[in-house]
C-alpha positions in Angstrom: -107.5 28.8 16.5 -105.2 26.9 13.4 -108.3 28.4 11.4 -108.1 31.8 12.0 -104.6 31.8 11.8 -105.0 30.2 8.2 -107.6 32.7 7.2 -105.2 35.5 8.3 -102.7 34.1 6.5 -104.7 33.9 3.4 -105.5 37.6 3.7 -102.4 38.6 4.2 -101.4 36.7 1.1 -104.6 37.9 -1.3 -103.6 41.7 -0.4 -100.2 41.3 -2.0 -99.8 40.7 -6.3 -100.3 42.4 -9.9 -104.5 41.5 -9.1 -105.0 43.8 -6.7 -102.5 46.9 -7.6 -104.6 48.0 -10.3 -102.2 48.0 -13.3 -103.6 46.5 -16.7 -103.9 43.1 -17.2 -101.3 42.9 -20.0 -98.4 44.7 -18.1 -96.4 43.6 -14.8 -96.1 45.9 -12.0 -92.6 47.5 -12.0 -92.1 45.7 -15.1 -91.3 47.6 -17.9 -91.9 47.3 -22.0 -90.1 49.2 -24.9 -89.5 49.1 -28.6 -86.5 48.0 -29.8 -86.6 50.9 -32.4 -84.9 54.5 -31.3 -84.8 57.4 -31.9 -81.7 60.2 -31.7 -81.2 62.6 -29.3 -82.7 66.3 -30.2 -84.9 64.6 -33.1 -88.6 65.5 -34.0 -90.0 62.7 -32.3 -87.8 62.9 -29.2 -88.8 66.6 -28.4 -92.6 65.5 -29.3 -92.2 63.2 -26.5 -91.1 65.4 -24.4 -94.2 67.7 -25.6 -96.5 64.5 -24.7 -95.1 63.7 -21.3 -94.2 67.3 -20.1 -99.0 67.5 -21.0 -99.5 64.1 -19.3 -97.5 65.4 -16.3 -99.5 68.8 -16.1 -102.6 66.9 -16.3 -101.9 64.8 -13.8 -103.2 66.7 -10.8 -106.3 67.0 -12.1 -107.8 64.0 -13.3 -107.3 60.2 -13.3 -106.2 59.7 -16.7 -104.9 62.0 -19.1 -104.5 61.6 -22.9 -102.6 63.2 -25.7 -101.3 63.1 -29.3 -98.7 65.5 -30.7 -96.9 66.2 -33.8 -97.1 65.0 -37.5 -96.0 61.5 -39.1 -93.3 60.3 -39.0 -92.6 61.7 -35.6 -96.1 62.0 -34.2 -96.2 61.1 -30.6 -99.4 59.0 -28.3 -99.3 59.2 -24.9 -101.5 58.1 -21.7 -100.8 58.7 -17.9 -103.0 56.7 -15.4 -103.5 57.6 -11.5 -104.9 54.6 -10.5 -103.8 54.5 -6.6 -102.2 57.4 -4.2 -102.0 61.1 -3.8 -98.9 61.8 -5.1 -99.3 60.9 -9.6 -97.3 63.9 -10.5 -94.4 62.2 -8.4 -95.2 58.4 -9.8 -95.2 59.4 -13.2 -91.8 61.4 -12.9 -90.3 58.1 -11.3 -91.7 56.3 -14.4 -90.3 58.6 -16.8 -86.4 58.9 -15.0 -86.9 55.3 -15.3 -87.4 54.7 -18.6 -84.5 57.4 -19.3 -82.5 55.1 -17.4 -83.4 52.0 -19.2 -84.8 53.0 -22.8 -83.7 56.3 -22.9 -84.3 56.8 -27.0 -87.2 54.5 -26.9 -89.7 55.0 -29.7 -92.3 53.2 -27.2 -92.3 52.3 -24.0 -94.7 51.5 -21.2 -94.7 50.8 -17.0 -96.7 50.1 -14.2 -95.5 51.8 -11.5 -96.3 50.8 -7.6 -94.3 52.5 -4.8 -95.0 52.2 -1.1 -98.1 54.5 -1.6 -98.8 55.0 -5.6 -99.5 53.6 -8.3 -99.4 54.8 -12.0 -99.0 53.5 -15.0 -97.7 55.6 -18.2 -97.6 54.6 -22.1 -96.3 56.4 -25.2 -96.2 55.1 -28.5 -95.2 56.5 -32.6 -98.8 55.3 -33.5 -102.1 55.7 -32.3 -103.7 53.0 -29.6 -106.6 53.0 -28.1 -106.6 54.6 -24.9 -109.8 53.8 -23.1 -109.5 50.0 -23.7 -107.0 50.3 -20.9 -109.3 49.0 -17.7 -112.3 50.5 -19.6 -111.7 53.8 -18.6 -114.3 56.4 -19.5 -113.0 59.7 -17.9 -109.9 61.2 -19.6 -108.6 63.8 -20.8 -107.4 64.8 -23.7 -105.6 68.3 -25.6 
């Protein structure tokens, strides 16, 4: 009997922790990253991000991960949008992003793993390129 409970209580244990929510190794869940650089409000790159997250979002229905790239250097825009657990991504990405307008609001970068009680997403945006399918080796995206 002192077995089973111990093997229920490891169970119970393994099912909980950044392993099993599916986020990226390199990122914390609910944990968020941004550059210390900014930009203003109304500038080039600001509305490109906008551009970026407002494509990410309308992908986001329709496919697990969605990619995009918008608008010329200085001010040109990466994004990425993983649905990695739920129904509801549209929802978990718009969380993300009224999150990081909370925190980092003129961010030129920022990225966050997302879990709620029954998603999980995970959203990234940078002012340079990165590669987007070394992100859990991903091979279905995609991109405008």
């Amino acid at each position: 009997m002192a077995l089973l409970a111990i093997i229920l209580l490891l169970i119970h244990a393994m099912s909980f922790g950044d392993a099993s929510d599916g986020c990226p190794d390199d990122i914390g869940t609910n944990l968020m990253y941004y550059n210390t650089g900014n930009t203003s409000l109304g500038s080039p790159f600001q509305q490109n991000w906008l551009d970026v997250y407002q494509v990410l979002l309308d992908h986001a229905p329709q496919a697990v991960s969605s990619e995009f790239s918008h608008g010329q250097s200085p001010n040109t825009v990466s994004g990425f949008a993983l649905c990695i657990k739920g129904s509801n991504c549209k929802g978990c990405l718009q969380t993300i992003k009224a999150n990081l307008d909370r925190a980092a609001p003129l961010s030129k970068g920022a990225r966050l793993c997302m879990k709620t009680s029954t998603d999980v997403c995970y959203m990234r945006y940078e002012a340079y390129s990165f590669n987007f399918n070394c992100l859990q080796g991903l091979s279905s995206s995609s991109s405008s």
